[in-house]
N, C-alpha and C positions, 0 to 999 in steps of 0.2 A: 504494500500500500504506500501509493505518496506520502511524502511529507507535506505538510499544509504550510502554504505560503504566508507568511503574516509581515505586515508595515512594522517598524521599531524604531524611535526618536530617540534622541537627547537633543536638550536645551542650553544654551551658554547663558553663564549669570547675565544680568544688566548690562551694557555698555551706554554709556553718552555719546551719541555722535557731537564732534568738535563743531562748532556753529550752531547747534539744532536745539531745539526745545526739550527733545524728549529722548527715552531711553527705548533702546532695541537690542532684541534677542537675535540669535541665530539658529535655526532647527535643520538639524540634520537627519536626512532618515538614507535608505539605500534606496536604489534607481527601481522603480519596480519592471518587475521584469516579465517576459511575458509566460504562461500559465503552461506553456509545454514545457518550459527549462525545470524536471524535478530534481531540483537541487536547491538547497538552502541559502540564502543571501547574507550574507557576510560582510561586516568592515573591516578591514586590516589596518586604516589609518584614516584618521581625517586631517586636514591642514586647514585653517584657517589665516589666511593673509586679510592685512590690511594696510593702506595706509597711515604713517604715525600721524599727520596731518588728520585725518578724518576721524578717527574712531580713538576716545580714549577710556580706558575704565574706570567705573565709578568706585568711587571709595569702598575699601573693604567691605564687603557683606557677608564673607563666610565663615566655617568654623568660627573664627578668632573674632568675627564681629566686625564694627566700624574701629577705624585705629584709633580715637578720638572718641571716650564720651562724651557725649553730649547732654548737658543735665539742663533741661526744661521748666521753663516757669512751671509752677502748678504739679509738678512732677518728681519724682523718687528715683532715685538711681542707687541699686547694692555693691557694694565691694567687697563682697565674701572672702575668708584667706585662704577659702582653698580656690579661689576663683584665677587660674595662672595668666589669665589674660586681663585679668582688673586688675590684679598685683602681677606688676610685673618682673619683677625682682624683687630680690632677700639675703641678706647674708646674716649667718650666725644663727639661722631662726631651723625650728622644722614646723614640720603637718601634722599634726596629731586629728582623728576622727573621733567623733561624741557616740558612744554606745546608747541607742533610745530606752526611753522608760516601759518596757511594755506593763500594757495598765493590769493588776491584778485580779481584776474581775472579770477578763477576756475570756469567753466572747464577747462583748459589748451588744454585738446581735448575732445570736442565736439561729441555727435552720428550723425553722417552725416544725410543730410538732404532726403526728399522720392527718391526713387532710385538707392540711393549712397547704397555700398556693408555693412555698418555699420549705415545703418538706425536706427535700432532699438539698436544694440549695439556696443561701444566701450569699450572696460573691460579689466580689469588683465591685466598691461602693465607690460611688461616685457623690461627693457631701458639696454643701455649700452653707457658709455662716452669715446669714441675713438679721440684721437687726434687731442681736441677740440672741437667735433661734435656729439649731441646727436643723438643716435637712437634707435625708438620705436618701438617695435613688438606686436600687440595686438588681442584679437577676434574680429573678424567683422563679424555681423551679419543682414539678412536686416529685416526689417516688415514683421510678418506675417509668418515669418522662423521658424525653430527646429533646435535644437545643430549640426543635420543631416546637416546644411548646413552652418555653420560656416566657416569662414575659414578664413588665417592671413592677418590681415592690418598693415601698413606701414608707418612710419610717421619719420618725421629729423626735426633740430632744433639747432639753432647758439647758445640759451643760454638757455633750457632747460623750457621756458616762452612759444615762441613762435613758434609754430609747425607748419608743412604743409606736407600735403601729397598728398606725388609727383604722377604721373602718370608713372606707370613702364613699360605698356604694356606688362607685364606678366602673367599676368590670366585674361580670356577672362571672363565677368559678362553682363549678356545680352544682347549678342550679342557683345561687345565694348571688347577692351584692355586698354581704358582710365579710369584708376583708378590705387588705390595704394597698391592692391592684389599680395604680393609676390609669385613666382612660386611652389604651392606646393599642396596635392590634399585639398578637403572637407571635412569636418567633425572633426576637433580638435577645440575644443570646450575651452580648455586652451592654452598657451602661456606661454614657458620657456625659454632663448635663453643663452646663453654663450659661450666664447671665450675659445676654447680650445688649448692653445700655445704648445700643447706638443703633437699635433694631424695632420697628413699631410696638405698640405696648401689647399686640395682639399675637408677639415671634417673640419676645424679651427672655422667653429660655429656648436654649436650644440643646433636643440632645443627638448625640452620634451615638449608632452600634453595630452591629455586625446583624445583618439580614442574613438567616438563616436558609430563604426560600433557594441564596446559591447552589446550598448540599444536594437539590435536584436535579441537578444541570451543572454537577461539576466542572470546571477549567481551572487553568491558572490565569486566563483573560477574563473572566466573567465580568460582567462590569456591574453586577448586582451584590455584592457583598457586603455595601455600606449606604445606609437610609440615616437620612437625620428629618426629625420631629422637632416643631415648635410649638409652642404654649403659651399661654397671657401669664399662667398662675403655677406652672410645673407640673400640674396634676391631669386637665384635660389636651390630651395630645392630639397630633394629627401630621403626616408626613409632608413634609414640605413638597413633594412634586407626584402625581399618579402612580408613577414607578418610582420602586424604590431604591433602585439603583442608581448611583450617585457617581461614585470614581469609575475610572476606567479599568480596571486590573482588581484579580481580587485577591482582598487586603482582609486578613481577620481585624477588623478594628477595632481598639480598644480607647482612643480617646479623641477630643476635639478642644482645642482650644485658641483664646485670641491672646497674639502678641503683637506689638507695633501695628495694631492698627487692622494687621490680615490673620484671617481665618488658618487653623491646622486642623487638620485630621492627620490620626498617626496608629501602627498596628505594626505588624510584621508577616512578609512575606519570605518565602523560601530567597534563601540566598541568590544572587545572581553568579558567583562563583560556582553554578553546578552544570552539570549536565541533564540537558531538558527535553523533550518532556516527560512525561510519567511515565514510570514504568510500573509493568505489570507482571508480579512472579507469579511462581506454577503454582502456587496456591490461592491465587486469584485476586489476594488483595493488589491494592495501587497505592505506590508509594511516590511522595514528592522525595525529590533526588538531592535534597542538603538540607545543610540548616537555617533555624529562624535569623530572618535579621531584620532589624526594627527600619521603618519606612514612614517618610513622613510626607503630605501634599500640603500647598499654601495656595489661597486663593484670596482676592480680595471681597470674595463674592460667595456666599453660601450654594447658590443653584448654580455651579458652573465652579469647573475647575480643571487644574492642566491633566493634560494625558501622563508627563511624567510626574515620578516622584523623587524624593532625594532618600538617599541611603544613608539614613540617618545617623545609626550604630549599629559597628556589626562587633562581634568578640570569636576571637580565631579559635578552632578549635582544636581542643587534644589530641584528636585523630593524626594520623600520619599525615595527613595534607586534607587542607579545606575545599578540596579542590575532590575527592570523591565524593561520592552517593551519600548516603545516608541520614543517619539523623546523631550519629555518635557522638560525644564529647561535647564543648560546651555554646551554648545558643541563647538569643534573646528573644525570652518567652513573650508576646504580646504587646514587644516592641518598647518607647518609652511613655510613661504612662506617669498620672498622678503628676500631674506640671502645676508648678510653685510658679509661676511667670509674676515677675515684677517689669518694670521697666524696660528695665535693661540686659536681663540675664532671665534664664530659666533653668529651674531645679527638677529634673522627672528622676523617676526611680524607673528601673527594668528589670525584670525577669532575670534570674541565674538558672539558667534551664542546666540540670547534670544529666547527661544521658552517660550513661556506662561505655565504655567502649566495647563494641562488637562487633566482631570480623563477617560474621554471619549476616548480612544486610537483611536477610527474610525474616531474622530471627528480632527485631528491634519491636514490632508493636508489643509483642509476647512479653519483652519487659516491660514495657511501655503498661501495659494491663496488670502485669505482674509486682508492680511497686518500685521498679527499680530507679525510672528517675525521678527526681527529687526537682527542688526549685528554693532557692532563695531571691531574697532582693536585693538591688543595685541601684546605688545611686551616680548618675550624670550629668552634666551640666551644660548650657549653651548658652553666647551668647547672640544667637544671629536666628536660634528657634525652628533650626533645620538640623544645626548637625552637632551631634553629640559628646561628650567624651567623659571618661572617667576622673575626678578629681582625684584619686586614688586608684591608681588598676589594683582590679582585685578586690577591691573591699567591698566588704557585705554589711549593709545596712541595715536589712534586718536579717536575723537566720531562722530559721527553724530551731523548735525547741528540742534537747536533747533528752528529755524527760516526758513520760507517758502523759502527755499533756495535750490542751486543744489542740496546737497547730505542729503538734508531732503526732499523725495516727497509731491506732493501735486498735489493727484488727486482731479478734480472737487470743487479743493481751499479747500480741507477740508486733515489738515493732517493724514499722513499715515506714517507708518515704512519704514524706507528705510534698505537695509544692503551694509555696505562697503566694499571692496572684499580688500587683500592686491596685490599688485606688484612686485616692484622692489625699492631697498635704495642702492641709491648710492652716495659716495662720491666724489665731484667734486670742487676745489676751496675750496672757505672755507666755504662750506654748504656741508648738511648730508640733503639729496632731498630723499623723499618718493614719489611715484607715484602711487595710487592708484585708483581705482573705486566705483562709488556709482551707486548701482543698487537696480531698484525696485524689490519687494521680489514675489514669487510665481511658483507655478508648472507650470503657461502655460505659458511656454515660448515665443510665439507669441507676448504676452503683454510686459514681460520683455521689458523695456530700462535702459543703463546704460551709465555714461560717466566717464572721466577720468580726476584726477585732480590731485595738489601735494603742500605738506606739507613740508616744512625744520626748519632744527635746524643749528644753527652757527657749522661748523662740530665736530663731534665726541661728541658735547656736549647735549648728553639727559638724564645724570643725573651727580650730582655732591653730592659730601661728604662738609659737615660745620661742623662749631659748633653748638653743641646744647643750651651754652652758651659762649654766648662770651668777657664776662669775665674770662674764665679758656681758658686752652688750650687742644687742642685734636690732636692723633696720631693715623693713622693707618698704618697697617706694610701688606708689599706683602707676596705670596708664596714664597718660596725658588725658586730662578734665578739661574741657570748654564748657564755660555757665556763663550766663549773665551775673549782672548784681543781685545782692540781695539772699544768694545760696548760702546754708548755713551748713555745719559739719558736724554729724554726730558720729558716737562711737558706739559698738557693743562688745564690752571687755569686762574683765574680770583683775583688776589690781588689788593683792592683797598687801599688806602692810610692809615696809620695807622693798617694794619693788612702784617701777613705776611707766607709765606712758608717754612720752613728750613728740608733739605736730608737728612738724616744719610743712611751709609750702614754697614749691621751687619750681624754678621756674621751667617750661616745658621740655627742657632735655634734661631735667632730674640734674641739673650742676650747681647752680647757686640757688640759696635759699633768700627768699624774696623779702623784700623792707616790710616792717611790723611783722614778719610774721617765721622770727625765730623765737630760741627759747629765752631771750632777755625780755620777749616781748608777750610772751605767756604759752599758750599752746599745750600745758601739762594738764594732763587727766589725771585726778589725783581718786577719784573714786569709781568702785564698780559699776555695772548697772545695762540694758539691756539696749539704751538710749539714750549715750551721754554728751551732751552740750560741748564742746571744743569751742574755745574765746583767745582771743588775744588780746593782750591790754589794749590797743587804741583800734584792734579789728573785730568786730562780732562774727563778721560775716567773711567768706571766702573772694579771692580778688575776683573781677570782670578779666576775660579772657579765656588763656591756654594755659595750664600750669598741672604740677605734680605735686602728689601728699606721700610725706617720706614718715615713716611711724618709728618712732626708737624703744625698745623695749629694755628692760632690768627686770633682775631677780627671777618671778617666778608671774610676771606679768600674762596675758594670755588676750587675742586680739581674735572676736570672730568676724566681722563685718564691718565696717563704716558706712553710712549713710549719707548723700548732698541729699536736700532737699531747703524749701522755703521756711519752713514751720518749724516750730519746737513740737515734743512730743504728742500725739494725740490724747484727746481726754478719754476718747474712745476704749483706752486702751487694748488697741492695737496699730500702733504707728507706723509699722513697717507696711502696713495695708494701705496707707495715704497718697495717693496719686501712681496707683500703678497702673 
């Protein structure tokens, strides 16, 4: 049988043309060719010329961001320390990462008991914290079911501990309306929600999830895999367009969110490192031919979006080369997910997918069913809300528990692998709340249970810069900052007695430190705290311009983040949330 002929793009970032208004892409696909040639189309190279005169590029937008923050009237800007691109250098200092607080009453939410619409599963919560009032949106799934009949459950909560979920009397589940099934159809299998403030008040949430009606009409083209819903009030749904197929390619999705203005949707697809398409062994199953790797699309538009996507984050795997079949060694489950988006930077966690290594490619769902891979969490970082990276390679952010406990199963008391699915991280007060799932691992989904629990850090604090001795002193200097007037600078640090903090601001090649604003002129933080004020004696405020912030530390001082913004701390209490 032929191969089946198919078109395939890529896209060049941005370009400005020299004299012109506006920005232009370039899309390259191959020549199509005609329908007798059975043989596959192939690039070996592309060249792209241009004149230096005509075409030049616009300022940084990838990985690493713009070269130059730009901090905004009315606007927040983070400078995390483990963020390597906001701090751009350090000497004498390291990285230390913050172990989260898992809360002791976890589950938080529970998988309902037999009958209830989330018997078997509560998973992937998706939270949002509104004017005081948390609210959850999650999959519910009952005993016994298929992804086929999933559908959204609903849950509220005074302090983010204690949940209940209400009875909406909107979607009828056995004959009843008493349950907490938001109005919307079957079969979304994931759970994305978000407040879209710049969307009529009748679209003002929107959610993304994975349409399940693809597992009918399997491909890896399908272009039905991802539906997004909007709502006036989060609870009565309705698909944004007749079909519910949205992207081009299909993408298990597992979240959606706005940065800078444009729309993401993001999941993960089989690696583009493999050999395609599906193959089918003598026992009839169809296997995709590598591993997950997280995918991300931008659009500035909900109905309408590109045909590519970007490769967001991929993690190489333990196998002999990433570059065979299968699904062995280590992968990103569901892509990056649970996005922390301020500003200027974005915090998601991903999937630590472990598959066991296995020579046997036939033999991988078998573990796969059998318990053998496992999943922890990861967290990464962007700033540009396309592409990804580890602030730590390697580190696990949350693990599984090593103890006969919720999110370490234990069937028939003898342990097994569990995988932890990520959520939603949000900032609230003065905690930094992860809400996540643990679910047992396997193809038949019947068996699957999963419930939902949550993790916090003191906010914004999950990693900090020290010394590495503390006897000497150590400095680390930011990116180059452009602000107007009027930007003020806070800290979130931790100085205990006998150690301490001191500001300089210099000027934008990090070499001289600027008038008023060394340490005769003030600039010392002398107390802890989560949002600390930085003054200099005749400066309140940070200069108008380009300039650098060089941080000096002593003793046993400890630096998680620094803040631009216009404001002193919110009464809100929660000030890292102000203008993002």
């Amino acid at each position: 049988m032929g191969r089946m002929l198919r078109r395939f793009f890529f896209v060049t970032k941005p370009y400005r043309r020299f004299g012109g208004s506006g920005r232009l892409q370039l899309i390259c696909e191959p020549q199509k060719q005609s329908q007798q040639v059975n043989r596959p189309v192939r690039i070996t190279s592309v060249v792209i010329v241009a004149v230096a005169s005509t075409l030049l590029p616009v300022a940084s937008s990838g990985a690493r961001g713009q070269e130059v923050v730009n901090v905004a009237k009315g606007q927040q800007d983070v400078l995390f320390a483990f963020d390597d691109v906001s701090i751009e250098a350090t000497r004498g200092l390291k990285l230390e990462m913050v172990v989260a607080e898992k809360h002791p009453n976890n589950p938080v939410i529970p998988r309902g008991k037999a009958g209830d619409p989330d018997s078997s599963r509560a998973s992937m919560p998706s939270v949002l914290y509104e004017n005081g009032r948390w609210r959850m949106w999650y999959p519910a799934q009952p005993i016994g079911s298929t992804w086929y009949h999933s559908r959204v459950g609903y849950a509220e909560s005074e302090d983010g501990i204690t949940w209940r979920k209400p009875e909406l009397g909107l979607h009828e589940y056995r004959g009843s309306l008493r349950n907490n099934l938001v109005k919307s159809t079957r079969g979304i299998s994931t759970v994305s929600v978000i407040v879209d403030n710049d969307a009529p008040p009748d679209r003002r949430y929107v959610l993304a999830g994975e349409d399940m009606s693809w597992w009918k009409t399997w491909s890896l083209t399908a272009p039905c895999t991802t539906r997004v819903d909007t709502s006036p009030d989060g609870l009565h749904w309705k698909p944004l367009r007749d079909k519910p197929g949205l992207l081009s390619q299909m993408n298990e999705t597992y979240v959606i969110y706005k940065f800078q203005g444009q729309y993401h949707i993001g999941g993960h697809q089989v690696s583009p490192l493999v050999r395609l398409p599906l193959q089918t062994y003598p026992n009839g199953r169809v296997h995709m031919l590598g591993p997950r790797t997280a995918v991300v699309w931008r659009s500035p538009r909900l109905d309408r979006w590109p045909l590519e996507n970007t490769k967001a984050f991929f993690k190489p795997m333990r196998s002999s080369s990433p570059f065979r079949k299968g699904w062995n060694g280590e992968q990103v489950h569901m892509g990056v997910a649970a996005i922390n988006a301020y500003r200027n930077v974005c915090l998601g966690v991903y999937g630590q997918w472990h598959h066991p290594p296995i020579e046997d490619e036939d033999a991988w769902q078998d573990k796969y069913d059998g318990g053998a891979v496992s999943c922890d969490l990861g967290l990464v970082i962007s700033n540009d809300g396309l592409h990804f990276r580890e602030p730590a390679p390697g580190y696990t952010l949350i693990a599984r528990d090593q103890e006969l406990r919720w999110d370490r199963d234990h069937r028939d008391n003898k342990k097994t692998n569990i995988m932890l699915m990520q959520g939603s991280m949000v900032n609230a007060g003065t905690r930094t709340h992860l809400f996540y799932a643990a679910s047992t691992p396997g193809g038949n989904v019947a068996a699957v249970h999963a419930n939902i629990g949550l993790a916090t850090w003191p906010r914004d604090r999950l990693g900090y810069l020290s010394l590495i001795d503390e006897r000497t002193t150590g400095q680390f200097v930011s990116r180059a900052v452009e602000s107007k007037s009027g930007m003020k600078l806070f800290v979130n640090a931790d100085i205990p007695d006998g150690s301490s903090l001191q500001v300089y601001v210099l000027d934008e090649h990090g070499l001289d430190v600027l008038q008023h604003y060394d340490a005769t002129d003030g600039g010392k933080v002398k107390n802890s705290g989560l949002d600390v004020a930085v003054a200099w004696k005749d400066q309140q405020t940070l200069p108008k311009g380009r300039f650098k912030i060089r941080c000096e530390l002593t003793g046993k001082a400890k630096v998680f983040a620094l803040y631009l913004r216009e404001t002193c701390p919110s009464t809100s209490g929660d000030p890292a949330a102000a203008g993002r």
